[in-house]
C-alpha positions, 0 to 999 in steps of 0.5 A: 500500500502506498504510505502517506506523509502527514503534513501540517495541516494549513491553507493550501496555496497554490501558484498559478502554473501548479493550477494549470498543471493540476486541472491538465492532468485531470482532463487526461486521466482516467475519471473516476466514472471510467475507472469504474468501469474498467473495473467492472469490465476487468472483472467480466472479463475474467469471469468469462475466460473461466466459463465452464465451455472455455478453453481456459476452464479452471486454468486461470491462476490469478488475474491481476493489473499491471502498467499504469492501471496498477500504479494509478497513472492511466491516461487517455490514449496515444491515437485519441482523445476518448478512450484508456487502455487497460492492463492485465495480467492473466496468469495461466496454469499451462505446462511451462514449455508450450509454445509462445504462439500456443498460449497467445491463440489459447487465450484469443479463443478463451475471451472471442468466444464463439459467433454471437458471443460477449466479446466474438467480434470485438478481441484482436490477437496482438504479438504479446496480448489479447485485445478486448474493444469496447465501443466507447474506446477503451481496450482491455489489453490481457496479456498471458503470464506462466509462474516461473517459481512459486517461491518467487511470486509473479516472476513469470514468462510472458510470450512474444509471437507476432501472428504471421511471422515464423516460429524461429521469430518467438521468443518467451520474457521474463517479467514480474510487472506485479513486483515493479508496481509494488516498488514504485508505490513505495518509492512515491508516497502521499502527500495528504494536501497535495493528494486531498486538492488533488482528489477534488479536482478529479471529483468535481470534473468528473461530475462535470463530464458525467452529469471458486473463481481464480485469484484476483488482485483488485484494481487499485481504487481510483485516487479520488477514493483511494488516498489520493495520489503523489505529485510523481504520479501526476508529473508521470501521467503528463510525461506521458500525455507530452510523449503522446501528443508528439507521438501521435504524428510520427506514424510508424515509430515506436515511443517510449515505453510508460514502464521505463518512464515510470521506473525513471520517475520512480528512481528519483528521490526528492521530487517535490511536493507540487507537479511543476518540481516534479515535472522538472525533476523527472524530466531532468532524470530521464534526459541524463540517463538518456544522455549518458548511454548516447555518450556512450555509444549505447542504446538505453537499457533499465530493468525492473529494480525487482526483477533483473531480467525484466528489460523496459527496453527491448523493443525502444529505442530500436536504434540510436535515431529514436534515441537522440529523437526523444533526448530532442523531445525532452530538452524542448520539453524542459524549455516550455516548462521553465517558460511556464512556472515563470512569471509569464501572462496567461496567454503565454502560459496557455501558448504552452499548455497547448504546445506541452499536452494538446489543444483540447486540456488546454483551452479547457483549463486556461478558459475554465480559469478565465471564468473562474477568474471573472467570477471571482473579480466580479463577487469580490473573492479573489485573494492574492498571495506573496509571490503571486499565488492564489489562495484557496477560498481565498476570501476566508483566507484573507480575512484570517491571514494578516498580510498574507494577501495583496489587493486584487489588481486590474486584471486583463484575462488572456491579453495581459499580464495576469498572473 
């Protein structure tokens, strides 16, 4: 479980770039209604695959999350702005020695059913998983898993065979996703009044958007109800928002994988409380770990710290091209954030958002602001504090708070200075 620092309990300030970054994060994660039913639909799935006719009858082990679905860091798709991918183990009490392409086909068969069935239609058989499509866009990725040794929990095989392509082609991983997701929940703890402003802002969008079976580890609880989550999660769940809107044009190209940026984030210790210190940390991490296997004629290699023959590199970067392409991508990365958590005008800080995380989060957070803004000018709320933060219920706070907040000054929404 992940720990929770306690902190003193105060009025929670925040900086105007903390807030934009704060409300983007929220518009791409997974919403508390949608991580419902993932839920729901994680658990369907893995009641169908164990249905008396399947294939898989009584051969399930466990089921169980993996990737960002098993930390809390799930955000909406690389291809489009509706739709998350899910991950899941599903661990298979199958001899040891079938063939990669065996198990893959065995578990197509369990989840596509037979014609006029739940899912026969809707599952696509990928090179290392089963695909489940849902017509509201998410995907249901299960990849099959065999134990390795029971004495060394969810160190498993995980198989690798692209359909079509010859058997001499296949090939079998060792992985222990499991392990990896439990090692980054320790290394990112909770901060109770981060995650508490957190947790309300992905409870208030979502209410705006949304007006003897085998083993099953529970998918983690959305942070809104789960504890909340740490500024290294949200700061991870944005890399990955940039990765994908960079991505999303260069057709045919692999992108960094989201385990290796996880366990990049996860390897940097003193972060920070806020995401814009996180944002820099994490980055700045990943672009020196980069730069030093490109200085030495290397492509990057990191591995599971609870798993060494877990590599999050074997099929990115394919080669030094892609390499330098990211390391490009990082240090421009660092420069608009540097632009954005300066003393900047909205219209500028806007400019950035788009050009960081897309058009769509960004013209719907700055324009939220701007209302929220108005309104507040309007009721003779807003409050001001030192360096240009804005209070939370601010009006209650300048009244408590001697000095602690200015005069509210003109303000000029996009077209100024406003900060």
């Amino acid at each position: 479980m992940t720990t929770m620092q306690q902190t003193d309990r105060r009025t929670y300030e925040e900086s105007l770039p903390e807030k934009l970054l704060a409300e983007t994060a929220v518009r791409v994660e997974l919403p508390p209604s949608w991580h419902q039913r993932a839920v729901q639909r994680y658990e369907a799935v893995r009641e169908y695959i164990e249905r008396p006719n399947s294939p898989l009858h009584d051969r399930v082990e466990r089921f169980y999350p993996q990737g960002s679905m098993a930390i809390g860091a799930t955000i909406r798709t690389r291809k489009r702005e509706t739709g998350y991918d899910i991950d899941i183990v599903a661990e298979l009490r199958l001899p040891i020695q079938e063939s990669p392409e065996t198990v893959l086909d065995l578990l197509h068969r369990a989840i596509k059913g037979d014609p006029g069935s739940r899912y026969h239609g809707k599952v696509e058989r990928q090179t290392r998983c089963v695909t489940v499509h849902y017509e509201d866009g998410m995907h249901l990725d299960v990849t099959p898993a065999i134990l390795q040794d029971a004495d060394d929990p969810r160190r498993s095989w995980i198989f690798h065979a692209k359909p079509g392509k010859p058997r001499e082609h296949h090939s079998r991983l060792t992985v222990n996703s499991y392990a990896f997701a439990e090692w980054f929940k320790e290394r990112t703890p909770i901060d109770l009044d981060f995650a508490e402003s957190y947790r309300r802002r992905a409870v208030a969008h979502d209410q705006l958007v949304h007006l003897a079976d085998a083993d099953a580890d529970p998918v983690p609880g959305h942070s809104s109800d789960n504890g909340g989550k740490s500024a290294t999660v949200v700061a991870l769940q944005l890399l990955k928002r940039n990765r994908n809107v960079l991505y999303r044009t260069r057709h045919g190209q692999r992108m960094p994988p989201s385990v290796l940026l996880s366990c990049i984030a996860g390897r940097t210790t003193g972060a920070g409380s806020s995401i814009g210190a996180a944002l820099e940390a994490i980055s700045g991490a990943l672009l020196e770990e980069l730069s030093a296997a490109d200085r030495a004629g290397e492509l990057i290699d990191v591995r599971n710290p609870r798993c060494e023959a877990d590599r999050f590199a074997d099929r990115w970067p394919e080669n030094f091209a892609a390499q330098r392409q990211y390391l490009d991508d990082l240090r421009i990365f660092r420069q608009k954030l540097a632009r954005l958590l300066t003393e900047s005008s909205l219209a500028d800080k806007a400019e950035v958002l788009q050009e960081l995380f897309g058009e769509a989060p960004a013209r719907s957070v700055t324009q939220d602001y701007a209302d929220e803004l108005g309104a507040a000018v309007t009721q003779g709320t807003r409050g001001i504090g030192r360096a240009g933060r804005i209070l939370a219920g601010a009006g209650a706070a300048a009244g408590t708070r001697a000095g602690s907040a200015s005069s509210p000054r003109d303000h000029t929404f996009f077209g100024g200075d406003w900060r």
